[in-house]
N, C-alpha and C positions, 0 to 999 in steps of 0.2 A: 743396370736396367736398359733393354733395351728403347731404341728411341721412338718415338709411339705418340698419336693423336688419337684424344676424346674428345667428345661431342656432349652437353647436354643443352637441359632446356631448366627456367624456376619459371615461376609467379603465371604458371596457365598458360606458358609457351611464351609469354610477353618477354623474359629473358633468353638471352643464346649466349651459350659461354662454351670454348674450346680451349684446350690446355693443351703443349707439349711438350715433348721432352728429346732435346735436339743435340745433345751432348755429342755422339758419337760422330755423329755428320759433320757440328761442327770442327772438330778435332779431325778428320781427315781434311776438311777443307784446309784448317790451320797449314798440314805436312804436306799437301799439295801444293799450297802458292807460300808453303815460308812465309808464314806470317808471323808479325811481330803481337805482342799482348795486344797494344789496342785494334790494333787491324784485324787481329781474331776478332776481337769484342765487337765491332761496323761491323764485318760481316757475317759474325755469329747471330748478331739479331736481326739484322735486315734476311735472313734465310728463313728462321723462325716466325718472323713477321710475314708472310713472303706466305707461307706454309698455312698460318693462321688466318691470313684472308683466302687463300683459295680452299679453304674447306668448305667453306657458304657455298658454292658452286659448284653447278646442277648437273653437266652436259661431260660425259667422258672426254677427256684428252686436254678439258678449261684449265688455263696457265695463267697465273700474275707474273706481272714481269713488275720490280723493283728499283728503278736507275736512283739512287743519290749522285747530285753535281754539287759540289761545295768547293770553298776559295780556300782550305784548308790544305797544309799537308801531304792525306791522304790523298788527294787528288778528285776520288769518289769511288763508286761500286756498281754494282749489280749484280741483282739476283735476277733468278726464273725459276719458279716453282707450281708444282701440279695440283688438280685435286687428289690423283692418285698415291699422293705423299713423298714423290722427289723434287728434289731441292737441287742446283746447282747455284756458284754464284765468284766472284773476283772483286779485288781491288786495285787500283790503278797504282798504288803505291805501297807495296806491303811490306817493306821492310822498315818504315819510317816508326818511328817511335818519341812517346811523349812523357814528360813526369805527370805523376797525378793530378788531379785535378786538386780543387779548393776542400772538397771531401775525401780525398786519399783515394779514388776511383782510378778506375782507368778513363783519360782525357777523352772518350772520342769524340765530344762536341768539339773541341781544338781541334783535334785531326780532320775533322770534316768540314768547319768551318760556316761561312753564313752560302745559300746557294739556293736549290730546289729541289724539290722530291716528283720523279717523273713515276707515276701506275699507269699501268695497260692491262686491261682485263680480256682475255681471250676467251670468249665465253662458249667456243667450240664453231660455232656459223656465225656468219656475216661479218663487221667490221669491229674490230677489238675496241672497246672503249676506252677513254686516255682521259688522264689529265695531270697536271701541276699545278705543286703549291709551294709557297717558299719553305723554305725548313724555319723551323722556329728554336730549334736547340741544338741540332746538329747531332743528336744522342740515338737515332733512327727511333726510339719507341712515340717518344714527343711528336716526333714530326708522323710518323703514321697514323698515329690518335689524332692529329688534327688533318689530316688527307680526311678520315673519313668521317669524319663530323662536318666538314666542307664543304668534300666532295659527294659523299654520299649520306649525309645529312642523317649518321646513325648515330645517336650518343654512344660512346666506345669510351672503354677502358681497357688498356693495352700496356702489359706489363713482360716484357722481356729482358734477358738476360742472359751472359758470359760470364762463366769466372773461368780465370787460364791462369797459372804458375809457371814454374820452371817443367813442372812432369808434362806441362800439356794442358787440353782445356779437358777440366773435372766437373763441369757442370754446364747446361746452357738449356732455355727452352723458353717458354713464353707461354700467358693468361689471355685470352682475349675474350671481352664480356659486352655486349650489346645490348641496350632496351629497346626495343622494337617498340613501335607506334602504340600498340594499346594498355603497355606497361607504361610507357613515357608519362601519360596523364596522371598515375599515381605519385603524386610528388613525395608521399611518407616512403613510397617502394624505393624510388629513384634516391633521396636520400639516405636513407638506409644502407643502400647500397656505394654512393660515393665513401661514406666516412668507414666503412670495412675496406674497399681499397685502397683509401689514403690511409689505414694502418699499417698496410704492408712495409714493410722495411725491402722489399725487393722480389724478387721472383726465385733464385739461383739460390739465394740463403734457407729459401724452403724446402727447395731437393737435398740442399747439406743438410741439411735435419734429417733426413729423411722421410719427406711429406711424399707419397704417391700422388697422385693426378686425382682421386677419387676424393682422396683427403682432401687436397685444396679446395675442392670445388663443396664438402659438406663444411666446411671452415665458413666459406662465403653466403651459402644458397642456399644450406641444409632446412633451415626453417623459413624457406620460401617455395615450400613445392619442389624442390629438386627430381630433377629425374636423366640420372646420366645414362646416356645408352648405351647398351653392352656391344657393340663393336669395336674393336681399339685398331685403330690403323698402323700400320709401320711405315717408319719415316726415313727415305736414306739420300745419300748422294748419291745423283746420278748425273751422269751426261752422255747425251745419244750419240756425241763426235764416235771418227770411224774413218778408218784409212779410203773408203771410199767416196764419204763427203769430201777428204781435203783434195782429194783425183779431182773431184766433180768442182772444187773452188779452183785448184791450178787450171785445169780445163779455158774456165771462162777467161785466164789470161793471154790466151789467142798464142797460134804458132813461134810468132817471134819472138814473143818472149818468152815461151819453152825453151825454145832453140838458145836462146841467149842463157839462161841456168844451165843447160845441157855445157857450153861453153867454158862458160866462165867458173862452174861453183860442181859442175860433174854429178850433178843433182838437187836437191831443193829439200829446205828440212820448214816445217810448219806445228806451232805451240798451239793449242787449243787454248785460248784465253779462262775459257769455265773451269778448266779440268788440271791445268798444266801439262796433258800428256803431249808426246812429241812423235810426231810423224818425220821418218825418212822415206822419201823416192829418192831411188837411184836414177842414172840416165836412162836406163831399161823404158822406167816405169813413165818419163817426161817422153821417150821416145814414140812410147804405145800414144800418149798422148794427142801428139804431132799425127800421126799417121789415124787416127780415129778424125781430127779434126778436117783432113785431108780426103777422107774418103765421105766426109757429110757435106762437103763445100760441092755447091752447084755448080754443075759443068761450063768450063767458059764458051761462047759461042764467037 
């Protein structure tokens, strides 16, 4: 199945619920940065998560940006993700690996440790909105559920998931379900609705079933007004890097230390942190550098 984002709405618009299905992304990110099981599973769901809150948002080109810093491990991560449904994302330690946890899971609260969860909302104009909260479990769905009960003060329930083996990861995507202000007052709705998501036994175990995106959400919603809307987004990895952004990053390291790689390394190689991809300049290409930066410098008097 490909990897794909729904939208609906239950109870008279009062809830908002988004589903995805993030398998594939996830799994190329895993073969891009060599990722170990739990370090797929961190950044399987913080991509997911990542995905799930920029669909609320309104303005083409609006990005969440996702930083975990934890004392674990992993070290931490980030994500950057659109409304237009790509996702990119890294982690500072990805070969590290952990026995299961107390439930036979994969550890990532270990791997990530106690720290903070840093959002930034780029809402397309003006100044990107930011905040921090500590992490409360280290497992990125926990601590995003309570970013936005916090910070944005929305009751959330926020349900993702990775499963990866030896083949690779086979499963990954996430549930995200909101009551918005004039459903909130209904306590019988609002309840209702916690003790059906504290049923789930997980998110990932429901695509192994083979539950579709439509299904989950008649499982949840069906007899609260349900109405999922018929657009289905596609969701991929992407990242804009480009032999001509890392020209424009070496650029701003000024002539002599062109001239000094020119030297000493007869070129310069540069890793995209998002992507893994690898950029080589030869001396050619450091040379053009020099000689651009030379003919923009203001004449001496």
């Amino acid at each position: 199945m490909a990897d794909q984002l729904i939208r609906a709405t239950a109870a008279e618009g009062g809830i908002r619920a988004v589903g995805a299905i993030s398998t594939k992304l996830t799994e190329e990110a895993r073969h891009r940065h060599k990722l170990s099981y739990v370090a797929s599973a961190a950044l399987g769901r913080a991509m997911v998560s990542g995905l799930l809150m920029a669909s609320s948002m309104k303005r083409p080109g609006s990005r969440v940006n996702i930083r975990v810093k934890g004392d674990g491990p992993l070290g931490g991560l980030l994500v950057d993700a659109g409304l237009d449904g790509t996702v990119r994302g890294y982690v500072e330690n990805s070969a590290i690996e952990l026995p299961p946890n107390a439930q036979g899971k994969l550890d990532v609260g270990g791997a990530v440790g106690n720290g903070y969860l840093y959002v930034v909302r780029d809402v397309g104009y003006g100044y990107p909105y930011s905040s921090t909260v500590e992490l409360v479990s280290g497992e990125i769905g926990d601590d995003v559920t309570n970013y936005l009960v916090r910070s944005e003060q929305t009751p959330s329930a926020l349900m993702v998931g990775v499963f990866v083996d030896r083949s690779g990861v086979t499963a990954a995507g996430g549930l995200l379900i909101q009551v918005l202000p004039k459903a909130a007052r209904d306590e019988a709705l609002v309840s209702k609705l916690e003790s059906r998501v504290s049923k789930l036994a997980g998110f990932t175990p429901l695509l192994q079933a083979g539950k579709t995106l439509p299904e989950i959400f008649q499982d949840l919603l069906g007899d609260m007004g349900l109405n999922i809307f018929p657009e289905t987004q596609l969701l991929r990895f992407h990242c804009g890097c480009s032999f001509d952004r890392v020209m424009g990053a070496l650029k701003m390291l000024g002539e002599e230390e062109l001239q000094d790689m020119i030297v000493k390394d007869n070129g310069a190689e540069a890793t995209c942190d998002f992507c893994g991809t690898v950029y080589q300049a030869n001396r050619d290409h450091l040379s053009q550098l020099i000689s651009d930066l030379q003919a923009e410098s203001p004449p001496t008097i």
